[in-house]
DRENVEX-231813 format. One record per atom (N, C-alpha, C, CB): residue number from 1; y, x, z. Coordinates in nm, 2 decimals, padded with zeros to 4 digits. Glycine has a CB too. Layout:
BEGIN
@num:NUM | north:Y | east:X | up:Z
...
END
This chain:
BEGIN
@num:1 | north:14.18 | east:03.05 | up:-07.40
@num:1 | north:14.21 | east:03.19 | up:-07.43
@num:1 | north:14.11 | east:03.24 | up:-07.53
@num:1 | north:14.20 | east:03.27 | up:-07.30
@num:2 | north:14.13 | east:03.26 | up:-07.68
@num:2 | north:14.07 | east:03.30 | up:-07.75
@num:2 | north:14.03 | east:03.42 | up:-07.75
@num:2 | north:14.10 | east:03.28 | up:-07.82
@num:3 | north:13.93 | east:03.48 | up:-07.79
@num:3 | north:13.87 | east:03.60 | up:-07.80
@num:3 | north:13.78 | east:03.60 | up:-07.92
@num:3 | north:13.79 | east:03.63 | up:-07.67
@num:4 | north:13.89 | east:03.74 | up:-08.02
@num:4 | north:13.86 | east:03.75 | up:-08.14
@num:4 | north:13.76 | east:03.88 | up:-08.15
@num:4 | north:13.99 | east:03.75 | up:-08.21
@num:5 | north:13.68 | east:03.91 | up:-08.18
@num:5 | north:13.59 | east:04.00 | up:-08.21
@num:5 | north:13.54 | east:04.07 | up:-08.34
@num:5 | north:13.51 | east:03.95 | up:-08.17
@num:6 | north:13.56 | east:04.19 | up:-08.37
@num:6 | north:13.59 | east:04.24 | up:-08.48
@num:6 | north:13.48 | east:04.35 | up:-08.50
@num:6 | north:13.74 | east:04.29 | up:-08.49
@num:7 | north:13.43 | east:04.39 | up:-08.59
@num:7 | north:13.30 | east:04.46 | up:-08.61
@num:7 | north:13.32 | east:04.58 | up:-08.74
@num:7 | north:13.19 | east:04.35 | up:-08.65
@num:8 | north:13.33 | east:04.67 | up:-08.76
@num:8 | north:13.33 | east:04.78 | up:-08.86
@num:8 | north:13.32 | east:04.89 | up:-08.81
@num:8 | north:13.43 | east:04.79 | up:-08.94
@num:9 | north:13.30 | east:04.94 | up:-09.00
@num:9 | north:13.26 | east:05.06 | up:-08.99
@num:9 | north:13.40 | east:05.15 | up:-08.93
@num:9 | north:13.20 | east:05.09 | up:-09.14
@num:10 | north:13.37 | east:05.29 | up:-08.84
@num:10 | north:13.46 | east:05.37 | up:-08.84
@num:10 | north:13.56 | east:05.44 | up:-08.96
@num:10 | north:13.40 | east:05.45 | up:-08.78
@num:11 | north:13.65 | east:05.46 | up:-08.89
@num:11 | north:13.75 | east:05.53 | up:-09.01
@num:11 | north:13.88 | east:05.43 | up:-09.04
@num:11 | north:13.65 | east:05.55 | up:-09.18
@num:12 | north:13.92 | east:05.35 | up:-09.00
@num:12 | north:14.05 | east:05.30 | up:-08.97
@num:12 | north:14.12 | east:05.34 | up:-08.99
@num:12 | north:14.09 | east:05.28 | up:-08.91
@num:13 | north:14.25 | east:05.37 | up:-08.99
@num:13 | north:14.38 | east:05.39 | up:-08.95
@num:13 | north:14.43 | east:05.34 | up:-08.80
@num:13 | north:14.45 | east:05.34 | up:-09.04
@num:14 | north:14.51 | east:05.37 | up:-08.74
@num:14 | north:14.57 | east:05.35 | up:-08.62
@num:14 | north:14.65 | east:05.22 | up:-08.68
@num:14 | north:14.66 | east:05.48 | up:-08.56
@num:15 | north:14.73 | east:05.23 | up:-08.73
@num:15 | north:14.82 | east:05.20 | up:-08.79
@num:15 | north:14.76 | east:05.10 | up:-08.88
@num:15 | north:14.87 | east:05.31 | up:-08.83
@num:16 | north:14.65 | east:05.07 | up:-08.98
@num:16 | north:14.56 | east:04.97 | up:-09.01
@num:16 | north:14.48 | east:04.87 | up:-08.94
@num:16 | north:14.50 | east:05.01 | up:-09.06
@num:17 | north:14.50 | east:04.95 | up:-08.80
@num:17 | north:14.44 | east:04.80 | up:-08.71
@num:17 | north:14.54 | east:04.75 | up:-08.64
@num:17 | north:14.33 | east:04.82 | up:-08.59
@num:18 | north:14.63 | east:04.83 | up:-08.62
@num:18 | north:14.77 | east:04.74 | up:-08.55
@num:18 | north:14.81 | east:04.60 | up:-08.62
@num:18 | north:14.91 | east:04.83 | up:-08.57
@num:19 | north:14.79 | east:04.66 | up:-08.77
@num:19 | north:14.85 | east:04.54 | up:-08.87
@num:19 | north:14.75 | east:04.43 | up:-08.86
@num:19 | north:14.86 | east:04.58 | up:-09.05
@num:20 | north:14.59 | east:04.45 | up:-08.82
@num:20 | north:14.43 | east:04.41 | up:-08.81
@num:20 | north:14.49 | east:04.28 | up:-08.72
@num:20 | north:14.30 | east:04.56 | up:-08.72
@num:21 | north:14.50 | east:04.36 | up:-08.60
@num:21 | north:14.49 | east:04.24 | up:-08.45
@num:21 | north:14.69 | east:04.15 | up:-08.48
@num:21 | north:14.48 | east:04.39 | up:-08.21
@num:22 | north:14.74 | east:04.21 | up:-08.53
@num:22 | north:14.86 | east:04.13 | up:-08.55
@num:22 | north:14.88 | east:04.04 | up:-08.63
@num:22 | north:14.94 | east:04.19 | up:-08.56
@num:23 | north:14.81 | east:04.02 | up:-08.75
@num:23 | north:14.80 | east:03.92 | up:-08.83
@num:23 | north:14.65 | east:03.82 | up:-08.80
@num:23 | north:14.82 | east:03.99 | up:-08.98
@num:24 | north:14.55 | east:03.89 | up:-08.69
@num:24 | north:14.45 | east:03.77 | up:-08.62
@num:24 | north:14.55 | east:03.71 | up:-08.54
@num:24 | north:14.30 | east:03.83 | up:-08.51
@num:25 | north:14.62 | east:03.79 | up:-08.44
@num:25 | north:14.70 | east:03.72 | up:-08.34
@num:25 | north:14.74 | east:03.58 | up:-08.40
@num:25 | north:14.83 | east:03.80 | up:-08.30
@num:26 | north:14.87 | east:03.60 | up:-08.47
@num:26 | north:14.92 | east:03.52 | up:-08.58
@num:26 | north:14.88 | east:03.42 | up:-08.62
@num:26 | north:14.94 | east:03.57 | up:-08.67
@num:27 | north:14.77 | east:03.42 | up:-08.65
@num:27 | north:14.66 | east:03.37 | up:-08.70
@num:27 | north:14.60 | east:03.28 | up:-08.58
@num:27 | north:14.57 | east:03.49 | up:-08.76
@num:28 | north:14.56 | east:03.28 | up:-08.50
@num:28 | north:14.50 | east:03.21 | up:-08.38
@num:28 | north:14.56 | east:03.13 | up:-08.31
@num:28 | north:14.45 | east:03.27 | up:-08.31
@num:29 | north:14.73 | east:03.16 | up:-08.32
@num:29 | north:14.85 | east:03.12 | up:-08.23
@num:29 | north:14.91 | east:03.00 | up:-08.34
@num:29 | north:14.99 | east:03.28 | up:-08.19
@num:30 | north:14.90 | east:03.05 | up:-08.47
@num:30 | north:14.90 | east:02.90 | up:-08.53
@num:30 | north:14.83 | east:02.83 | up:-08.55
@num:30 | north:14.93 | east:02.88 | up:-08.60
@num:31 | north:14.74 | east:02.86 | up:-08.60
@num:31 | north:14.57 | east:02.72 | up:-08.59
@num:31 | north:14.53 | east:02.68 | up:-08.46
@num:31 | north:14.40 | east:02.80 | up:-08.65
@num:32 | north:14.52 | east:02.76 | up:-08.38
@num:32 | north:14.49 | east:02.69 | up:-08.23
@num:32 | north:14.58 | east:02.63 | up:-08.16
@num:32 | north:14.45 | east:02.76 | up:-08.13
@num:33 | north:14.74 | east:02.68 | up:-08.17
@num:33 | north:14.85 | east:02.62 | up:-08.09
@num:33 | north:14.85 | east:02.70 | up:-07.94
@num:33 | north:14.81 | east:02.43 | up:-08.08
@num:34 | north:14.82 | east:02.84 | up:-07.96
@num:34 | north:14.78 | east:02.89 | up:-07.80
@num:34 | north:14.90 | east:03.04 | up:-07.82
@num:34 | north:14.54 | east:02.95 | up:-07.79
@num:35 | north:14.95 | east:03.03 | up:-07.69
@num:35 | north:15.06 | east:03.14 | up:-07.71
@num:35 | north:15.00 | east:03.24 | up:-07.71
@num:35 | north:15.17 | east:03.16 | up:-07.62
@num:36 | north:15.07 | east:03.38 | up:-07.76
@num:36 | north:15.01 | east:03.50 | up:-07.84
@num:36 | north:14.97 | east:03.57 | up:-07.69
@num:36 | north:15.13 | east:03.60 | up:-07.98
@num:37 | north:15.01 | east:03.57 | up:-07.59
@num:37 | north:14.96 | east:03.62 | up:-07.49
@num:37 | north:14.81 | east:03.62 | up:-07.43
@num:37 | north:15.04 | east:03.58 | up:-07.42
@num:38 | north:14.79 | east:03.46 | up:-07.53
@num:38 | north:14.64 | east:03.42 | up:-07.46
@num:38 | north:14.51 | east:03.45 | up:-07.54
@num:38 | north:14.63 | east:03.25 | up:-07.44
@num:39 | north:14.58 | east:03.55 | up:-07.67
@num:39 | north:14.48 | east:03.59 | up:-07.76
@num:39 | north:14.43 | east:03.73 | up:-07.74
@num:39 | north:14.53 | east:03.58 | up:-07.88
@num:40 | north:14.32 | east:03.76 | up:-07.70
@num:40 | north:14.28 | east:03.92 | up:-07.72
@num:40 | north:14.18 | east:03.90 | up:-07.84
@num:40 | north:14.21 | east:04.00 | up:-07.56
@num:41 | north:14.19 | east:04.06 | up:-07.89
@num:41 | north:14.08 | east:04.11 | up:-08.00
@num:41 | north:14.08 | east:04.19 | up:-08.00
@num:41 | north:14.06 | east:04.10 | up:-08.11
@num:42 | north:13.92 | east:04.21 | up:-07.99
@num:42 | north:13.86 | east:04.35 | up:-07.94
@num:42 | north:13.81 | east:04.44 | up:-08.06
@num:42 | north:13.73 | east:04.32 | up:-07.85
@num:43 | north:13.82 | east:04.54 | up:-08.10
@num:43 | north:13.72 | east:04.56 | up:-08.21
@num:43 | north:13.63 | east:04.66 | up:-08.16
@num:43 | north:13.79 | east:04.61 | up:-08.35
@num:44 | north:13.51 | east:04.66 | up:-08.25
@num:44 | north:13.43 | east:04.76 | up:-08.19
@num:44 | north:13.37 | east:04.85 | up:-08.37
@num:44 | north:13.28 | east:04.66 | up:-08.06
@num:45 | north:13.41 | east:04.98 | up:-08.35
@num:45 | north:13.33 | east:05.06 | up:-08.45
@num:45 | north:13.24 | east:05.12 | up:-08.45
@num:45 | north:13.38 | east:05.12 | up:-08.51
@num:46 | north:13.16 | east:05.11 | up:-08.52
@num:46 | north:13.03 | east:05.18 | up:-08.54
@num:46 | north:13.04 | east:05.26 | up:-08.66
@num:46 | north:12.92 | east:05.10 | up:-08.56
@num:47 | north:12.97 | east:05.42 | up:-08.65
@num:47 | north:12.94 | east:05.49 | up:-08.74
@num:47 | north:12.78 | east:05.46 | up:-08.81
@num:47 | north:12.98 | east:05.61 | up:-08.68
@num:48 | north:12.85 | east:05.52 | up:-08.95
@num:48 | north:12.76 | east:05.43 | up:-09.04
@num:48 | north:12.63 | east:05.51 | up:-09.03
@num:48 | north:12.81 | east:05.42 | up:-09.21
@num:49 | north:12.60 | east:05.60 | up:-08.97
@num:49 | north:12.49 | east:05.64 | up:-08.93
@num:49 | north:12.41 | east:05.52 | up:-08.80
@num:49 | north:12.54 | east:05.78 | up:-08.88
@num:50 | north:12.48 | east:05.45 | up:-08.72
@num:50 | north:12.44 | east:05.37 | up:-08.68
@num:50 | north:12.42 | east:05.19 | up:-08.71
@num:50 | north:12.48 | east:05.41 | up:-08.61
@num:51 | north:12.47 | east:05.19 | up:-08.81
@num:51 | north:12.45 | east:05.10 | up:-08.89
@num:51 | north:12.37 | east:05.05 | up:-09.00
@num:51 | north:12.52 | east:05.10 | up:-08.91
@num:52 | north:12.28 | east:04.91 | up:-09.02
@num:52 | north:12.20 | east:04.94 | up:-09.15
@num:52 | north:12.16 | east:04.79 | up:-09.18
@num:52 | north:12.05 | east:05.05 | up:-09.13
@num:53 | north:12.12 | east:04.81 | up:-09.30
@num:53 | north:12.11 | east:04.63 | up:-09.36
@num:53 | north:12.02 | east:04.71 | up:-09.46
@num:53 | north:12.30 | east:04.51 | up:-09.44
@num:54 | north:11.90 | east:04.59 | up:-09.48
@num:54 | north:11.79 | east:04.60 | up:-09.57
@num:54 | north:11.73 | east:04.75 | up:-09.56
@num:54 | north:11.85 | east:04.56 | up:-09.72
@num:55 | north:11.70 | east:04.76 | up:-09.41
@num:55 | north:11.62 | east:04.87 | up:-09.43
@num:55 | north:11.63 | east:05.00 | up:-09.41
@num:55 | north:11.61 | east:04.87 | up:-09.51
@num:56 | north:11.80 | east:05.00 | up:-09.49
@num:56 | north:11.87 | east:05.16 | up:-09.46
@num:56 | north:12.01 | east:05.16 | up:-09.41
@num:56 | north:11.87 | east:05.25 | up:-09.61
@num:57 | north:11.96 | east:05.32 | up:-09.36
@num:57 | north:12.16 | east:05.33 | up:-09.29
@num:57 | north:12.25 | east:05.33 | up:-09.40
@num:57 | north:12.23 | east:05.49 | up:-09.20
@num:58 | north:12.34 | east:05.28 | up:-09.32
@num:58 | north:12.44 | east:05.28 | up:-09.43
@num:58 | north:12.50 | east:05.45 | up:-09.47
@num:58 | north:12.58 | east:05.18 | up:-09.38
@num:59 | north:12.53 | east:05.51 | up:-09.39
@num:59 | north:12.55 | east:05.64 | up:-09.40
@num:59 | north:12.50 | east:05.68 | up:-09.58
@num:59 | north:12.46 | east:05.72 | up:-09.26
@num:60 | north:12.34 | east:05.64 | up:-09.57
@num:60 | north:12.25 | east:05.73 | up:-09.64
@num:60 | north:12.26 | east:05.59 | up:-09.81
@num:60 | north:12.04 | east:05.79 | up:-09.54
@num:61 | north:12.28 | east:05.52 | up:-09.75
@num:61 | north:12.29 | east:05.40 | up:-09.89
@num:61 | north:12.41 | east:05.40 | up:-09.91
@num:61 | north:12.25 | east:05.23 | up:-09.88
@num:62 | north:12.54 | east:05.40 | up:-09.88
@num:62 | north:12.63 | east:05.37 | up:-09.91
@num:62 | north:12.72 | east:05.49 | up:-09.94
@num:62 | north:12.66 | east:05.29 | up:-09.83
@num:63 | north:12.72 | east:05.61 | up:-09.82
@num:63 | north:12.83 | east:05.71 | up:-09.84
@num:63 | north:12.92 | east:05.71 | up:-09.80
@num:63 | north:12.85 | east:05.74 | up:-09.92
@num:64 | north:13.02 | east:05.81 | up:-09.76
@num:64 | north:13.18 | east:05.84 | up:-09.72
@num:64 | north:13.26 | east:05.72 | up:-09.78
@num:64 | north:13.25 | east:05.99 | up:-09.78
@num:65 | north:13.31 | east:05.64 | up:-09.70
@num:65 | north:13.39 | east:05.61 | up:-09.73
@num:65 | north:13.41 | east:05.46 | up:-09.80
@num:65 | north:13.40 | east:05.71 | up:-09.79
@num:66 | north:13.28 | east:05.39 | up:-09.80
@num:66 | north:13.23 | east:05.26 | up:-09.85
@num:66 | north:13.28 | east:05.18 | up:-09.78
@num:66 | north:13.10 | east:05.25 | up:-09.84
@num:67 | north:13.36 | east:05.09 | up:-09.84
@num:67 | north:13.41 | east:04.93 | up:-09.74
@num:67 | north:13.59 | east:04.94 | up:-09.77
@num:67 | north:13.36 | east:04.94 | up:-09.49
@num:68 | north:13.62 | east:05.07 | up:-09.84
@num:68 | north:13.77 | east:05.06 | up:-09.87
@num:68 | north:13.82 | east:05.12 | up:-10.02
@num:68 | north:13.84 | east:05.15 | up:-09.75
@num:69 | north:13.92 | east:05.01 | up:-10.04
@num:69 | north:13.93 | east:05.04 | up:-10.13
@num:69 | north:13.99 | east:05.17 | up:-10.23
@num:69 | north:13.96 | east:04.96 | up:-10.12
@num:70 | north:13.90 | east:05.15 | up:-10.33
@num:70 | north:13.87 | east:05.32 | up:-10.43
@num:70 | north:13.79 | east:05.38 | up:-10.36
@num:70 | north:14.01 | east:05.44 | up:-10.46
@num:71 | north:13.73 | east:05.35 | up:-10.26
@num:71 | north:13.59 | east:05.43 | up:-10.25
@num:71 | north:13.46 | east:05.41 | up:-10.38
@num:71 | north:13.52 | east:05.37 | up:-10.10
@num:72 | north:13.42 | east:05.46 | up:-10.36
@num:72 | north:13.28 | east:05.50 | up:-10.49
@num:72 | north:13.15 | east:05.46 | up:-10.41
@num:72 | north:13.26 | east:05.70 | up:-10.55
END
C-alpha cells in the first residue's frame, strides 16, 4: 500500500490538487502495479511564514505568491 506524501507551500487550488493526487495515483498504479485503491496521498501545507531555507522565512525572502507560475 503506497503512501505518497506531498509538502508545500499554501495557496493551491481545490481543484489543482485534485489534478495533484490523480495524476500521483496514476502514477504509482502504473510503476508499482498496485490497484488505485491501495494508493493514498497525503498533502500537508505550510504557510510561508512557517517555512525557511538558508536562514530565512520564506514569507520575508520570497513573497506572495512564490513557487507558481508568473509569480515575481
Amino acid at each position: 500500500m503506497p503512501i505518497i506524501t506531498v509538502k508545500l507551500a499554501k495557496g493551491r487550488s481545490l481543484q489543482t490538487k485534485r489534478k495533484l493526487v490523480q495524476a500521483l495515483t496514476e502514477t504509482a498504479v502504473s510503476l508499482l502495479d498496485v490497484k488505485s485503491e491501495w494508493v493514498t496521498v497525503l498533502i500537508e501545507e505550510y504557510d510561508r511564514e512557517n517555512w525557511a531555507s538558508n536562514g530565512k522565512l520564506h514569507s520575508e525572502k520570497f513573497g506572495k505568491g512564490f513557487g507558481k507560475k508568473g509569480a515575481k
